[in-house]
Biopython code that builds the backbone (N, CA, C, O; Angstrom):
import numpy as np
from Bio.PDB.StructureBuilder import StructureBuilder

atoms = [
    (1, "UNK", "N", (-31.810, -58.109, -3.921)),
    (1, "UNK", "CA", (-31.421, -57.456, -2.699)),
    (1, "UNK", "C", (-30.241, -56.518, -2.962)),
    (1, "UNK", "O", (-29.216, -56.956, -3.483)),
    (2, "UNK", "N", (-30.409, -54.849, -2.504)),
    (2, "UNK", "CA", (-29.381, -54.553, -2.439)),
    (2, "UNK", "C", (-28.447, -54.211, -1.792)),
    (2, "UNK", "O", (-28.592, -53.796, -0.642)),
    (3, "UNK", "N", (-26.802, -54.347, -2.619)),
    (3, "UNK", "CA", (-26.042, -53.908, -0.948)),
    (3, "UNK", "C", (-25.718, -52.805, -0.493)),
    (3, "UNK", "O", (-25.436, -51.920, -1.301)),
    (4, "UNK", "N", (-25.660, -52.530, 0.942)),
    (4, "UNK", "CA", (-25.451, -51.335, 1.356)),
    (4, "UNK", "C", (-24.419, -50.737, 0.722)),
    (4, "UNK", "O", (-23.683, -51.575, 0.200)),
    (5, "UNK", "N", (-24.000, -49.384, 0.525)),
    (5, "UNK", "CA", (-23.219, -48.399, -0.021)),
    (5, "UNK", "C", (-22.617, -47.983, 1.147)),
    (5, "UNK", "O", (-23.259, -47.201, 1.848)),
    (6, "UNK", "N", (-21.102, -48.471, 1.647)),
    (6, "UNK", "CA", (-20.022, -47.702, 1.760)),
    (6, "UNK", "C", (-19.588, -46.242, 1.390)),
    (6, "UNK", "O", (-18.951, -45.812, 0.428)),
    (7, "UNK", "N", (-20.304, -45.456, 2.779)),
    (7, "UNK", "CA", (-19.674, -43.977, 2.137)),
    (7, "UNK", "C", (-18.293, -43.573, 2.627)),
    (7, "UNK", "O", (-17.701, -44.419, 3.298)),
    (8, "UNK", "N", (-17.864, -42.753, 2.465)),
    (8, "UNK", "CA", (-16.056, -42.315, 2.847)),
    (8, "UNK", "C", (-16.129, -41.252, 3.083)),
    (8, "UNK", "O", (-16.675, -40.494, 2.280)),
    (9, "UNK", "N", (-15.630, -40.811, 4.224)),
    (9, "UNK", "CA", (-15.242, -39.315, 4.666)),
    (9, "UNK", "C", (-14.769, -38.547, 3.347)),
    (9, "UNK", "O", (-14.018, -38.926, 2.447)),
    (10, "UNK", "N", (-15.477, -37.306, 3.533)),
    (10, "UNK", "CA", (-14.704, -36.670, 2.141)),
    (10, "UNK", "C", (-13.509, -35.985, 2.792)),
    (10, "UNK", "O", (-13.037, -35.149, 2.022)),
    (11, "UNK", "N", (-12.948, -36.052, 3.802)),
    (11, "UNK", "CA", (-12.004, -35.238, 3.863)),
    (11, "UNK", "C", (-10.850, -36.651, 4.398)),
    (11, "UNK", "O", (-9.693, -36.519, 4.000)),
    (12, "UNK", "N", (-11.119, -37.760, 5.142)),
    (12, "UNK", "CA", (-10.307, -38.028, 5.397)),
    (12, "UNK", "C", (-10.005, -39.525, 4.407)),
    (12, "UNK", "O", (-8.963, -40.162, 4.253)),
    (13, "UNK", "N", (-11.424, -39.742, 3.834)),
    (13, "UNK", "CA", (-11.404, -40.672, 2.739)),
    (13, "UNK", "C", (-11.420, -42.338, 4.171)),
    (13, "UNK", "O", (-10.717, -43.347, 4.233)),
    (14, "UNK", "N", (-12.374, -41.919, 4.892)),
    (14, "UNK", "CA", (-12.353, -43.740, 5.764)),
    (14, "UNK", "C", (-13.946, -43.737, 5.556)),
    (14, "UNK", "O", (-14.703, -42.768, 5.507)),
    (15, "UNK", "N", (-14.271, -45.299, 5.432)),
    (15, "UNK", "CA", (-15.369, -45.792, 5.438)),
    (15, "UNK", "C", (-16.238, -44.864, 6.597)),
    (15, "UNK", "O", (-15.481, -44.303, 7.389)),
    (16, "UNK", "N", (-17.500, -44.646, 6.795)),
    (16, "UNK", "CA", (-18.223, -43.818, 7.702)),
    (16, "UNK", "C", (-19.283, -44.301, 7.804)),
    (16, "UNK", "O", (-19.691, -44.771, 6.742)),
    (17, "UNK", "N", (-20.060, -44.419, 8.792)),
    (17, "UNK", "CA", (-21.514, -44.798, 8.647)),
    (17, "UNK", "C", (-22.697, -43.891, 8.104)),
    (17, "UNK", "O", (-22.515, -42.684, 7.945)),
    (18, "UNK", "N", (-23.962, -44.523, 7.811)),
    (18, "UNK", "CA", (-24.576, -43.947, 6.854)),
    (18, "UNK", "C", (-25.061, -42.099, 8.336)),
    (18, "UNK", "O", (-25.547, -42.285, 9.452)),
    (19, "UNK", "N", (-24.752, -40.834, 7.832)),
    (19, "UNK", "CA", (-25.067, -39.824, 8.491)),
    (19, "UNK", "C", (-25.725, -38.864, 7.085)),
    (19, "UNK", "O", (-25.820, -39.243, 5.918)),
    (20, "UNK", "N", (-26.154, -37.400, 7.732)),
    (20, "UNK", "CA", (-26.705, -36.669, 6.964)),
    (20, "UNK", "C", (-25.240, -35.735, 6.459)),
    (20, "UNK", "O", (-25.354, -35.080, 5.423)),
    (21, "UNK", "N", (-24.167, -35.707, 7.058)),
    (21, "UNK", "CA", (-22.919, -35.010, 6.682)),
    (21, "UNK", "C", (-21.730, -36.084, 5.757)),
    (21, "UNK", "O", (-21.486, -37.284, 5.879)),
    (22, "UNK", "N", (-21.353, -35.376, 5.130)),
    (22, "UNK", "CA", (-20.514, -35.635, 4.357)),
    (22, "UNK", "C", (-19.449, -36.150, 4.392)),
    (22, "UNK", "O", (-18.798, -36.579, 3.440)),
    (23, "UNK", "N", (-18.907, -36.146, 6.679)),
    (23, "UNK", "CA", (-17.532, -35.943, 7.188)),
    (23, "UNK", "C", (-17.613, -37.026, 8.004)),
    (23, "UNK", "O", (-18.769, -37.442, 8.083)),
    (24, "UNK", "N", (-16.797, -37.658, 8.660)),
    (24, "UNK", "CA", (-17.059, -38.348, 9.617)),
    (24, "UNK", "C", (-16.934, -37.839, 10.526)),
    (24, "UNK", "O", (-16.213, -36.842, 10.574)),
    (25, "UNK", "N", (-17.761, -38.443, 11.911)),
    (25, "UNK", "CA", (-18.059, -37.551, 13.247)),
    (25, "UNK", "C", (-16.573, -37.046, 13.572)),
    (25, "UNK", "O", (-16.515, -35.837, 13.798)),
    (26, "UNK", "N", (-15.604, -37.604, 13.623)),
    (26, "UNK", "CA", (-13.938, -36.771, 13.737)),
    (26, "UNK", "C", (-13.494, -35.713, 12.975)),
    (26, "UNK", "O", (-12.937, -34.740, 13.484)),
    (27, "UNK", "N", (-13.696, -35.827, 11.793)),
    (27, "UNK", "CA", (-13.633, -35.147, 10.638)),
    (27, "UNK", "C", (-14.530, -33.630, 10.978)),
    (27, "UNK", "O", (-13.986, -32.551, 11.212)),
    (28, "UNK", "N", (-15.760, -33.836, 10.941)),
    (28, "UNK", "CA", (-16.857, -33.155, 11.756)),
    (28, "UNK", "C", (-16.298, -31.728, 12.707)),
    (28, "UNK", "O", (-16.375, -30.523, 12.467)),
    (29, "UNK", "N", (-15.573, -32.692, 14.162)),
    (29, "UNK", "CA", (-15.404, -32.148, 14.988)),
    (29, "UNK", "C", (-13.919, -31.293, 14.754)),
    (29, "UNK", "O", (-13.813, -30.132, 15.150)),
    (30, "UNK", "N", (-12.708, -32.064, 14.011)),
    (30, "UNK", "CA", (-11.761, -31.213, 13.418)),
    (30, "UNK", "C", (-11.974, -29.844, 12.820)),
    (30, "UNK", "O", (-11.266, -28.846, 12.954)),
    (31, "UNK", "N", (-13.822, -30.096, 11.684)),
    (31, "UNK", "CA", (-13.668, -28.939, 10.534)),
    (31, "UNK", "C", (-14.504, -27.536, 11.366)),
    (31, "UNK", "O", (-14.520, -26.420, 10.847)),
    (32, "UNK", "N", (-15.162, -27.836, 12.710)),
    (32, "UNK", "CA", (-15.950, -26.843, 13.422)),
    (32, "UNK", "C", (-14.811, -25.999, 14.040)),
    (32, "UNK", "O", (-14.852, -24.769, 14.088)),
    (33, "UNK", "N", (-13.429, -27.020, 14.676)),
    (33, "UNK", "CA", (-12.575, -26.370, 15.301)),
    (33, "UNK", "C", (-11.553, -25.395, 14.437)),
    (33, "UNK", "O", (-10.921, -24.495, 14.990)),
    (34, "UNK", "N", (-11.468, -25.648, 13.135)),
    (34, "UNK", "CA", (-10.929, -24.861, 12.456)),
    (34, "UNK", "C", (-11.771, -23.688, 11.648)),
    (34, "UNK", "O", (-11.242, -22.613, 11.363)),
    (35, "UNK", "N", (-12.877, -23.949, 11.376)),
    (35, "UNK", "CA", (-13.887, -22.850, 11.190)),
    (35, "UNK", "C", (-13.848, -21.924, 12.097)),
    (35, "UNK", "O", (-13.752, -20.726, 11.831)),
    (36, "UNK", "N", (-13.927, -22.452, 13.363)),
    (36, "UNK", "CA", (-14.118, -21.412, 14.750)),
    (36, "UNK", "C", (-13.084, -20.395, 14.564)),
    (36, "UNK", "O", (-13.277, -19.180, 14.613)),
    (37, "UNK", "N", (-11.640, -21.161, 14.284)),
    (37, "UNK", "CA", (-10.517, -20.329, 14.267)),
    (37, "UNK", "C", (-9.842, -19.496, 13.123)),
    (37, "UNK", "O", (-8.825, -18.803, 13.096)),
    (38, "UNK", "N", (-10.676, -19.784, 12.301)),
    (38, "UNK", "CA", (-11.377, -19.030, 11.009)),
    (38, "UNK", "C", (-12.019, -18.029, 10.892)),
    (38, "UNK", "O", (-11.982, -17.110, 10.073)),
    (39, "UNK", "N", (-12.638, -18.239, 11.776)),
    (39, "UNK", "CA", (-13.676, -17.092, 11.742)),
    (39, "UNK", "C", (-12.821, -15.901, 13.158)),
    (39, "UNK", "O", (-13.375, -14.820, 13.355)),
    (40, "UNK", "N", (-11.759, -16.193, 13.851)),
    (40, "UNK", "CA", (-11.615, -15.508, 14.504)),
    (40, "UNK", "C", (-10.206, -15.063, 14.068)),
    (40, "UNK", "O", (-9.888, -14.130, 14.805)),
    (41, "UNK", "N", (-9.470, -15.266, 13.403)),
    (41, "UNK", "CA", (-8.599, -14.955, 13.020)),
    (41, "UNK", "C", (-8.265, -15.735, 11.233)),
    (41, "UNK", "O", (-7.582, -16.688, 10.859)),
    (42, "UNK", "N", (-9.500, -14.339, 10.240)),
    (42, "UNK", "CA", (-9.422, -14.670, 9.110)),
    (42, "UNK", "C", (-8.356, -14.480, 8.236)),
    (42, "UNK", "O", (-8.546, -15.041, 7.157)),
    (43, "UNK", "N", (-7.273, -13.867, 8.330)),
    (43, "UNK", "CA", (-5.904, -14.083, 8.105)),
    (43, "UNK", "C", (-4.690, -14.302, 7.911)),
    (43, "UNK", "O", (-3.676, -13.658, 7.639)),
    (44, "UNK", "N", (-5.162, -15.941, 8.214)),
    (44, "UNK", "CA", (-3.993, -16.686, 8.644)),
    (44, "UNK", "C", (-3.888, -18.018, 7.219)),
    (44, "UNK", "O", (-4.543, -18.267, 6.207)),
    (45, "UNK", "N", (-2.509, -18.665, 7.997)),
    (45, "UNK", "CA", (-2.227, -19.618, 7.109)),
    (45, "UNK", "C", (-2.301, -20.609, 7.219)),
    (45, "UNK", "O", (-1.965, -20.754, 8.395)),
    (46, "UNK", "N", (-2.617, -21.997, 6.664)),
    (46, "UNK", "CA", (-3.179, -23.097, 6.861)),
    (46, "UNK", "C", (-2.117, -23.648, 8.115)),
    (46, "UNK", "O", (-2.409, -24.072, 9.233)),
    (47, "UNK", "N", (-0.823, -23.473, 7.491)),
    (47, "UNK", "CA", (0.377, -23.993, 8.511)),
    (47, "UNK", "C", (-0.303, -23.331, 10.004)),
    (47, "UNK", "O", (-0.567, -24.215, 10.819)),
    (48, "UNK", "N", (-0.567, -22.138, 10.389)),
    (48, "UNK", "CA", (-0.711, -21.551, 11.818)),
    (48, "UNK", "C", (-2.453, -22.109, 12.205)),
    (48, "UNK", "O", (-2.787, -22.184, 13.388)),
    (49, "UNK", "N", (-3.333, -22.426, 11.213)),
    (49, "UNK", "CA", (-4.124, -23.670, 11.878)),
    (49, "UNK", "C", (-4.593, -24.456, 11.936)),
    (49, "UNK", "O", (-5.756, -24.719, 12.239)),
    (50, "UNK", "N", (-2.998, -25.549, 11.383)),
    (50, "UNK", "CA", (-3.240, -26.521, 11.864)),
    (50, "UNK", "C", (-2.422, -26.450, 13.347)),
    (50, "UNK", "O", (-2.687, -26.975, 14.428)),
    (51, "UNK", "N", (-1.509, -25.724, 12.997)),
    (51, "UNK", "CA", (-0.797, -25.495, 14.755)),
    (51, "UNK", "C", (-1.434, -25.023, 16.043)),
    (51, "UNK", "O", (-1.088, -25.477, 17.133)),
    (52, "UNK", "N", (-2.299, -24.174, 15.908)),
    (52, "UNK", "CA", (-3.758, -23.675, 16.689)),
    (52, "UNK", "C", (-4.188, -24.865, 17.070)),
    (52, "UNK", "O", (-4.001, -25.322, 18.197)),
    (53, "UNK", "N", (-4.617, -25.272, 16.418)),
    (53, "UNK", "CA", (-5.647, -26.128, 16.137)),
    (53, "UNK", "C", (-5.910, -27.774, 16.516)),
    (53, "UNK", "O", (-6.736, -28.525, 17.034)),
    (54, "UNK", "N", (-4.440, -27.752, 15.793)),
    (54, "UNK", "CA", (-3.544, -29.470, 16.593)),
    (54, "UNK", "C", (-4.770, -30.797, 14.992)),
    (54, "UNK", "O", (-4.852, -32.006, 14.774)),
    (55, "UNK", "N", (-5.230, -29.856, 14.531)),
    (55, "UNK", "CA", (-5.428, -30.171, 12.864)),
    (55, "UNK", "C", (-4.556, -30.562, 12.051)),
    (55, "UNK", "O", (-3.633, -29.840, 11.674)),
    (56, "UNK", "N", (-4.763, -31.955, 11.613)),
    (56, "UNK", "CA", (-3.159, -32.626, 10.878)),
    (56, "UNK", "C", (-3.278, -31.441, 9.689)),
    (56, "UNK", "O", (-4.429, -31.146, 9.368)),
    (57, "UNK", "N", (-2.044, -30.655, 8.928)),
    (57, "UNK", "CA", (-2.263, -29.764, 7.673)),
    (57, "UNK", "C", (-2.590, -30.329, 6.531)),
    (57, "UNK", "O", (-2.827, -29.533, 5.623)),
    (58, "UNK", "N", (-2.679, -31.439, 6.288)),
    (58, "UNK", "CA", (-3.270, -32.127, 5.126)),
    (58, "UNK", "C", (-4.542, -31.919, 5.492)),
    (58, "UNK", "O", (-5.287, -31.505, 4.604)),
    (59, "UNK", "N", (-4.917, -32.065, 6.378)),
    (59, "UNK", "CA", (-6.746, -32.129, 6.895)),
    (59, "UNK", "C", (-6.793, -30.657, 6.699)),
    (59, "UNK", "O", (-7.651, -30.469, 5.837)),
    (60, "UNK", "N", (-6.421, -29.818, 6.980)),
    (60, "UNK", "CA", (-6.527, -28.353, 7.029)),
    (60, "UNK", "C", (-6.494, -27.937, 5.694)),
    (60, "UNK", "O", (-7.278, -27.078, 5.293)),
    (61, "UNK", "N", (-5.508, -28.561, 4.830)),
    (61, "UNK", "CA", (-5.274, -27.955, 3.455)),
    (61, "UNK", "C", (-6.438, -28.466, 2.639)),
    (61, "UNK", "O", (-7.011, -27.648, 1.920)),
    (62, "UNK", "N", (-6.901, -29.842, 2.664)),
    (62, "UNK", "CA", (-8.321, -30.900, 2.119)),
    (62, "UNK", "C", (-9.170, -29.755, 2.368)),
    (62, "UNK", "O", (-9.386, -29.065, 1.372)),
    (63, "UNK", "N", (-9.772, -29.338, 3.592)),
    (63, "UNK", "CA", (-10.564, -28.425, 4.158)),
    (63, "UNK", "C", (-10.543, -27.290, 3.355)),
    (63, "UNK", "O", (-11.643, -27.087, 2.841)),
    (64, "UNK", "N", (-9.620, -26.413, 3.038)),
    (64, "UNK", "CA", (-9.704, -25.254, 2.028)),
    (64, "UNK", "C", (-10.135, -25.526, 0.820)),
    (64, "UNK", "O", (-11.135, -25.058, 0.275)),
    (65, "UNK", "N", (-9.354, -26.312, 0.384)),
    (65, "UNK", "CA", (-9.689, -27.042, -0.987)),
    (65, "UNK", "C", (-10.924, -27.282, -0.981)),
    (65, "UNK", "O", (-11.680, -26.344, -1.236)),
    (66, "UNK", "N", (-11.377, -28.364, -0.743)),
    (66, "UNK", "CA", (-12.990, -28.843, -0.695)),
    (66, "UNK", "C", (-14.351, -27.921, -0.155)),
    (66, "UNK", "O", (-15.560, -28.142, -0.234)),
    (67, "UNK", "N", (-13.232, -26.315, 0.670)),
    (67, "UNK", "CA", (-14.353, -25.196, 0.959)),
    (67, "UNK", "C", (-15.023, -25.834, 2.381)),
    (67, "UNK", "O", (-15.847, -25.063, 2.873)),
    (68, "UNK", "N", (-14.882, -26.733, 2.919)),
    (68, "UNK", "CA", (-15.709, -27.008, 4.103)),
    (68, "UNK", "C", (-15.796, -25.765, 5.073)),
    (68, "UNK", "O", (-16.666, -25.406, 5.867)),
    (69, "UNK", "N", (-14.688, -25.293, 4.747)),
    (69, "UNK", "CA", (-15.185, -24.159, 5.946)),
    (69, "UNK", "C", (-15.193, -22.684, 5.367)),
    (69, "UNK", "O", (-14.491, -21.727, 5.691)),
    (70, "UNK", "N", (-16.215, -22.785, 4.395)),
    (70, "UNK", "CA", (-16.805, -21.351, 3.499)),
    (70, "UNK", "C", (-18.493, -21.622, 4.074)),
    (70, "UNK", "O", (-19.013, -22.716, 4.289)),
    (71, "UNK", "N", (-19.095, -20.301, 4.225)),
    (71, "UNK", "CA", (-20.532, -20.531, 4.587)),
    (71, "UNK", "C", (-21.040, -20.737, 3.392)),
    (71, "UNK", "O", (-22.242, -20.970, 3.264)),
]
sb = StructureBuilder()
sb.init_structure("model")
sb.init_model(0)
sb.init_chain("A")
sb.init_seg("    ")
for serial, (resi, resn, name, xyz) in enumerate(atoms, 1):
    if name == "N":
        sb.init_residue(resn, " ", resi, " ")
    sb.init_atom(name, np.array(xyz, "f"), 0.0, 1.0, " ", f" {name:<3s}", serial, name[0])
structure = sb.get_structure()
């Protein structure tokens, strides 16, 4: 018998249930809101959104890094 596999948010690193995304549903809804504001103001600096955004900047900075919000 085998045991289920524990997956982990890749961005925030917490246990998650088994989904087709990579993020957890919070995680998810954080990386759409900063994409959005990405895409509308591509110029900016991680510091101005996570402040926009209300996105902890570690989550924002993970997010660049890891590309989540590159098409």
């Amino acid at each position: 018998m085998m045991e289920e596999m524990t997956r982990r948010c890749r961005l925030c690193q917490e246990p998650m249930p088994p989904s087709p995304f990579m993020t957890c549903p919070a995680c998810l809804a954080d990386s759409e809101k900063v994409k959005t504001y990405i895409l509308k103001h591509p110029h900016v600096t991680p510091e101005k959104i996570a402040e926009e955004t209300e996105v902890p900047l570690d989550k924002v900075s993970n997010m660049v890094k890891l590309g989540v919000n590159s098409k």
